[in-house]
C-alpha positions in Angstrom: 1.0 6.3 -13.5 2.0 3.1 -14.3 2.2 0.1 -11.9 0.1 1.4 -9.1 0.2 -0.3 -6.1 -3.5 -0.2 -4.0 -5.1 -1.6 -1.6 -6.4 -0.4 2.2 -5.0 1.7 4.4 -6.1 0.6 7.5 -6.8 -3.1 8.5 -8.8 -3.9 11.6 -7.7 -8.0 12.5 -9.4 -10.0 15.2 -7.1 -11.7 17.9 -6.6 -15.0 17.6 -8.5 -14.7 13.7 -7.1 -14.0 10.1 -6.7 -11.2 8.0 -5.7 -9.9 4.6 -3.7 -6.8 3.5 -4.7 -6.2 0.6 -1.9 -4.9 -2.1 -2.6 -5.1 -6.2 -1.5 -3.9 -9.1 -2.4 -4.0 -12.8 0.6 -5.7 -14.6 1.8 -4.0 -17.3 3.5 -5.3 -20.9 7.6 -4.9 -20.3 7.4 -5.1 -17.2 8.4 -8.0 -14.8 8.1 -7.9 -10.7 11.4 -8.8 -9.7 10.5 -8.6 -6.0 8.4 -8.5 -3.6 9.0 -7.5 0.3 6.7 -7.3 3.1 7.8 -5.5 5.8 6.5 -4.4 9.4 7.3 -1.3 11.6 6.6 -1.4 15.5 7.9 0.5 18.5 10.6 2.6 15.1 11.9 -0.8 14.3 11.2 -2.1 11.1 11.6 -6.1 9.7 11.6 -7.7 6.4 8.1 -10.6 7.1 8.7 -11.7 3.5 10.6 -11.6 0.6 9.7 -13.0 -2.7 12.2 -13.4 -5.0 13.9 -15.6 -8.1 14.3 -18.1 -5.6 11.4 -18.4 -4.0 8.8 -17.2 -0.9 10.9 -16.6 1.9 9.4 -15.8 5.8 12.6 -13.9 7.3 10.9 -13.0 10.6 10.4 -16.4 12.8 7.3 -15.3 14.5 5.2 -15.0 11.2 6.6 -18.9 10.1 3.7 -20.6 8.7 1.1 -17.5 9.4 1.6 -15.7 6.4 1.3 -16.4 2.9 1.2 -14.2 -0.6 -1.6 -15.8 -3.7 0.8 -17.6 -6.2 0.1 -17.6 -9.5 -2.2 -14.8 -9.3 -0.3 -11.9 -11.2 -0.4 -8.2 -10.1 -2.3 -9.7 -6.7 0.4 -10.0 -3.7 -1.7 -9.2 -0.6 -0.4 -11.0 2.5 -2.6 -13.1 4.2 -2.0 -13.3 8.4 -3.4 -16.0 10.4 -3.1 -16.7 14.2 -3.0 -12.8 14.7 -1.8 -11.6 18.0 -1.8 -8.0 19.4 2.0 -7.5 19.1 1.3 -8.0 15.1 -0.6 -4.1 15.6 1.9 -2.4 13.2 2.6 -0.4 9.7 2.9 -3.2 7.1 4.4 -1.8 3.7 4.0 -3.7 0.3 7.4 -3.0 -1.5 7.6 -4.6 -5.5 10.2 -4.2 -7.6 9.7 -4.2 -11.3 12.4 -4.8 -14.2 11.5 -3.2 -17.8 12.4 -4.1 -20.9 15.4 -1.9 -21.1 17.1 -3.5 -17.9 15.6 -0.2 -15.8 14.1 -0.8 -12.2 11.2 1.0 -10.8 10.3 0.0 -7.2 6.9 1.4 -5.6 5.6 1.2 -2.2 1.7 1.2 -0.1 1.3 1.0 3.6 -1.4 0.0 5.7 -2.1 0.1 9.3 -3.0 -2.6 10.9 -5.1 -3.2 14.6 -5.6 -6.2 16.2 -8.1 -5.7 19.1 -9.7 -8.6 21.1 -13.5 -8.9 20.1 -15.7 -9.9 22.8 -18.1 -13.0 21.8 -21.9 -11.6 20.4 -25.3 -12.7 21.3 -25.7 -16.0 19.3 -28.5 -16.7 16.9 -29.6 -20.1 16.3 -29.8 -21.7 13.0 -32.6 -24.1 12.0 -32.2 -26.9 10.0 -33.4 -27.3 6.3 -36.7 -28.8 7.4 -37.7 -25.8 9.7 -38.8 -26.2 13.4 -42.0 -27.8 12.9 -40.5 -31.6 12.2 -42.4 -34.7 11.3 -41.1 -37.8 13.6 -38.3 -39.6 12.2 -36.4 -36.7 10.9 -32.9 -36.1 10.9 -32.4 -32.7 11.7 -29.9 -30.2 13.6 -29.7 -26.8 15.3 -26.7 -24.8 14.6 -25.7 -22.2 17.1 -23.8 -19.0 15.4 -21.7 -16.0 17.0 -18.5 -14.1 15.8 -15.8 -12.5 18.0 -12.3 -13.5 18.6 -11.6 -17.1 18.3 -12.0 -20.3 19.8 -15.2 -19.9 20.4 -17.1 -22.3 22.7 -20.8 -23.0 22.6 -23.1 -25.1 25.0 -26.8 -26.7 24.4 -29.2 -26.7 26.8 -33.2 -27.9 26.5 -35.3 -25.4 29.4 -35.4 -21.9 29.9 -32.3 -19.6 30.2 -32.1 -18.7 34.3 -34.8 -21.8 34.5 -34.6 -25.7 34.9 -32.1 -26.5 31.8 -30.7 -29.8 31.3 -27.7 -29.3 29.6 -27.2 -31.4 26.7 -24.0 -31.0 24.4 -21.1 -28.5 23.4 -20.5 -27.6 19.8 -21.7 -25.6 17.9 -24.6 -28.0 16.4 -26.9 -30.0 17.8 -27.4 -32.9 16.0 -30.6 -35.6 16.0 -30.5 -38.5 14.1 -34.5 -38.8 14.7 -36.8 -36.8 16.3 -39.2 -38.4 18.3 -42.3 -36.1 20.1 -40.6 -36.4 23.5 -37.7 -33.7 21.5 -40.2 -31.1 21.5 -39.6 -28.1 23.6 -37.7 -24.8 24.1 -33.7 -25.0 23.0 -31.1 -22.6 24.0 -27.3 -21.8 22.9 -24.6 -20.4 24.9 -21.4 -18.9 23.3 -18.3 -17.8 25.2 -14.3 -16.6 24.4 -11.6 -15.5 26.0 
Protein backbone atom coordinates (compact mmCIF):
# COMPACT_ATOMS: atom_id res chain seq x y z
CA UNK A 1 0.00 0.00 0.00
CA UNK A 2 1.18 3.16 -0.75
CA UNK A 3 1.55 6.13 1.61
CA UNK A 4 1.23 4.31 4.87
CA UNK A 5 0.71 6.22 7.67
CA UNK A 6 2.48 4.55 11.24
CA UNK A 7 3.37 5.26 14.26
CA UNK A 8 2.03 4.11 18.05
CA UNK A 9 -1.10 3.30 19.12
CA UNK A 10 -1.05 4.14 22.48
CA UNK A 11 0.97 7.02 24.15
CA UNK A 12 1.48 7.16 27.86
CA UNK A 13 2.39 11.34 28.71
CA UNK A 14 3.55 12.50 32.04
CA UNK A 15 1.51 15.51 33.66
CA UNK A 16 2.99 18.51 33.54
CA UNK A 17 5.93 16.73 30.92
CA UNK A 18 6.04 16.35 27.02
CA UNK A 19 5.30 13.93 24.66
CA UNK A 20 5.30 12.83 20.97
CA UNK A 21 2.79 11.10 18.80
CA UNK A 22 4.45 9.61 16.58
CA UNK A 23 2.89 9.59 12.80
CA UNK A 24 5.29 8.87 9.48
CA UNK A 25 5.09 7.95 6.22
CA UNK A 26 7.49 7.10 3.39
CA UNK A 27 6.95 9.84 0.66
CA UNK A 28 6.34 8.60 -2.49
CA UNK A 29 7.32 10.13 -6.31
CA UNK A 30 3.81 11.88 -7.63
CA UNK A 31 2.68 12.39 -4.73
CA UNK A 32 2.47 15.70 -2.74
CA UNK A 33 0.84 16.04 1.08
CA UNK A 34 -1.57 18.64 0.61
CA UNK A 35 -2.63 18.53 4.24
CA UNK A 36 -2.16 17.70 7.32
CA UNK A 37 -4.88 17.66 10.42
CA UNK A 38 -4.47 16.78 13.89
CA UNK A 39 -7.36 16.13 15.56
CA UNK A 40 -8.58 15.03 19.23
CA UNK A 41 -11.77 13.20 20.45
CA UNK A 42 -12.83 13.43 24.19
CA UNK A 43 -16.10 12.87 26.11
CA UNK A 44 -17.76 11.98 21.64
CA UNK A 45 -16.52 15.45 20.71
CA UNK A 46 -13.94 15.74 18.36
CA UNK A 47 -11.57 19.13 17.45
CA UNK A 48 -9.31 20.04 14.71
CA UNK A 49 -5.56 20.76 17.22
CA UNK A 50 -3.91 21.57 13.84
CA UNK A 51 -4.05 21.98 10.40
CA UNK A 52 -1.24 22.37 8.07
CA UNK A 53 -1.84 23.64 4.99
CA UNK A 54 -0.60 25.85 1.70
CA UNK A 55 -0.80 28.58 4.09
CA UNK A 56 0.86 27.55 6.85
CA UNK A 57 0.83 25.69 10.54
CA UNK A 58 -2.32 26.61 12.06
CA UNK A 59 -3.32 25.75 16.09
CA UNK A 60 -7.28 25.96 15.77
CA UNK A 61 -7.89 24.76 19.37
CA UNK A 62 -6.78 27.70 21.96
CA UNK A 63 -5.76 25.47 24.67
CA UNK A 64 -2.95 23.60 22.66
CA UNK A 65 -1.52 27.50 21.55
CA UNK A 66 2.19 27.30 21.79
CA UNK A 67 2.15 23.47 23.12
CA UNK A 68 2.17 21.77 20.05
CA UNK A 69 4.28 21.67 17.22
CA UNK A 70 4.77 19.26 13.87
CA UNK A 71 8.99 18.79 12.53
CA UNK A 72 9.24 21.19 9.43
CA UNK A 73 11.19 20.33 6.85
CA UNK A 74 11.40 16.86 7.68
CA UNK A 75 9.24 15.07 4.77
CA UNK A 76 7.00 12.03 5.36
CA UNK A 77 7.65 12.82 9.46
CA UNK A 78 4.56 14.86 10.92
CA UNK A 79 4.30 13.52 14.53
CA UNK A 80 2.92 16.14 16.92
CA UNK A 81 4.85 17.04 19.63
CA UNK A 82 2.66 18.13 23.11
CA UNK A 83 4.22 20.02 25.87
CA UNK A 84 2.74 21.23 29.18
CA UNK A 85 0.41 18.09 29.12
CA UNK A 86 -2.49 18.09 31.41
CA UNK A 87 -4.98 15.30 32.23
CA UNK A 88 -7.90 16.72 30.20
CA UNK A 89 -5.42 16.28 26.98
CA UNK A 90 -6.26 12.05 27.84
CA UNK A 91 -7.91 11.55 24.35
CA UNK A 92 -7.88 9.71 20.69
CA UNK A 93 -5.59 11.86 18.63
CA UNK A 94 -5.90 10.97 14.73
CA UNK A 95 -3.11 11.88 12.17
CA UNK A 96 -5.24 12.81 8.89
CA UNK A 97 -2.78 13.73 5.49
CA UNK A 98 -4.00 14.42 2.46
CA UNK A 99 -2.03 13.70 -0.64
CA UNK A 100 -2.50 15.11 -4.32
CA UNK A 101 -0.97 12.77 -7.34
CA UNK A 102 0.11 13.64 -10.36
CA UNK A 103 -3.19 13.23 -12.13
CA UNK A 104 -4.93 15.86 -9.88
CA UNK A 105 -6.50 12.65 -7.73
CA UNK A 106 -6.62 12.88 -3.82
CA UNK A 107 -6.07 10.09 -1.45
CA UNK A 108 -6.40 10.99 2.24
CA UNK A 109 -5.35 8.24 5.00
CA UNK A 110 -5.76 8.29 8.61
CA UNK A 111 -3.81 6.52 12.22
CA UNK A 112 -4.95 7.01 15.71
CA UNK A 113 -3.45 6.79 18.85
CA UNK A 114 -4.54 6.84 22.33
CA UNK A 115 -3.15 8.89 24.51
CA UNK A 116 -2.86 8.86 28.80
CA UNK A 117 -1.65 11.34 30.80
CA UNK A 118 -1.39 10.12 34.42
CA UNK A 119 0.41 11.97 37.32
CA UNK A 120 3.83 10.19 38.09
CA UNK A 121 4.81 10.31 41.55
CA UNK A 122 8.58 11.49 42.14
CA UNK A 123 11.32 8.24 42.42
CA UNK A 124 13.94 7.51 44.87
CA UNK A 125 16.84 9.89 43.66
CA UNK A 126 20.27 8.66 42.85
CA UNK A 127 23.09 10.90 43.17
CA UNK A 128 25.49 11.71 40.54
CA UNK A 129 29.25 12.19 41.21
CA UNK A 130 31.28 14.51 39.51
CA UNK A 131 34.03 13.74 36.86
CA UNK A 132 36.76 13.45 39.49
CA UNK A 133 34.91 10.75 41.55
CA UNK A 134 34.37 11.02 45.40
CA UNK A 135 37.70 10.67 46.53
CA UNK A 136 38.88 14.50 45.77
CA UNK A 137 42.26 16.07 46.17
CA UNK A 138 41.87 19.75 48.00
CA UNK A 139 41.36 22.51 45.71
CA UNK A 140 39.03 20.77 43.37
CA UNK A 141 36.15 22.10 41.78
CA UNK A 142 33.65 19.53 41.86
CA UNK A 143 29.70 18.97 42.08
CA UNK A 144 27.10 16.40 43.12
CA UNK A 145 24.10 16.14 40.96
CA UNK A 146 20.98 14.76 42.40
CA UNK A 147 18.65 12.79 39.73
CA UNK A 148 14.86 11.59 39.85
CA UNK A 149 12.09 11.39 37.09
CA UNK A 150 8.27 11.72 37.73
CA UNK A 151 5.97 14.52 36.78
CA UNK A 152 7.45 17.79 36.63
CA UNK A 153 8.71 20.54 38.52
CA UNK A 154 10.64 18.67 40.45
CA UNK A 155 12.24 20.07 43.55
CA UNK A 156 15.37 18.79 45.20
CA UNK A 157 17.10 19.69 48.62
CA UNK A 158 20.90 19.09 49.95
CA UNK A 159 21.63 18.18 53.16
CA UNK A 160 25.33 17.10 54.81
CA UNK A 161 24.30 14.39 57.99
CA UNK A 162 22.41 11.37 58.05
CA UNK A 163 18.76 11.12 56.67
CA UNK A 164 16.45 10.97 60.10
CA UNK A 165 19.90 12.20 61.85
CA UNK A 166 21.54 15.71 62.64
CA UNK A 167 21.49 17.21 58.84
CA UNK A 168 22.42 20.71 58.13
CA UNK A 169 20.68 21.55 55.25
CA UNK A 170 22.62 23.18 52.69
CA UNK A 171 21.09 24.18 49.26
CA UNK A 172 18.12 23.35 46.73
CA UNK A 173 18.80 22.41 43.14
CA UNK A 174 19.39 19.85 41.73
CA UNK A 175 23.43 20.20 41.98
CA UNK A 176 25.59 20.94 44.50
CA UNK A 177 28.21 22.94 43.48
CA UNK A 178 31.99 23.55 45.23
CA UNK A 179 34.24 25.72 43.82
CA UNK A 180 37.06 24.12 46.11
CA UNK A 181 37.02 21.41 48.33
CA UNK A 182 38.81 21.85 51.42
CA UNK A 183 39.06 18.58 54.07
CA UNK A 184 36.53 20.15 56.39
CA UNK A 185 33.82 19.09 53.05
CA UNK A 186 34.29 15.62 53.83
CA UNK A 187 31.40 13.65 55.06
CA UNK A 188 28.07 11.89 54.27
CA UNK A 189 25.76 13.97 51.53
CA UNK A 190 22.12 13.35 50.96
CA UNK A 191 19.36 14.47 48.25
CA UNK A 192 15.85 14.92 48.72
CA UNK A 193 13.42 15.12 45.60
CA UNK A 194 9.70 15.96 45.85
CA UNK A 195 6.48 16.91 43.20
CA UNK A 196 3.23 17.59 43.30
Amino acid sequence: ALLDLSGLHQVNGTWKGSTALPCTYVPAEGFTQQTLTWSVTRDYSTSTIFRRDDSGDHVLLSRFRDRVTVPKNSPGNVTLQVKNLEIPDSGLYTCQVMWSSKNNSLITKEMTTTVKVVKVAVTKPVIRAGELGLALPTGARTSLTCVAGGSPPISYRWFLGEPGGAARRLSSGAELTFDSVRPSHSGKYYCEAENR
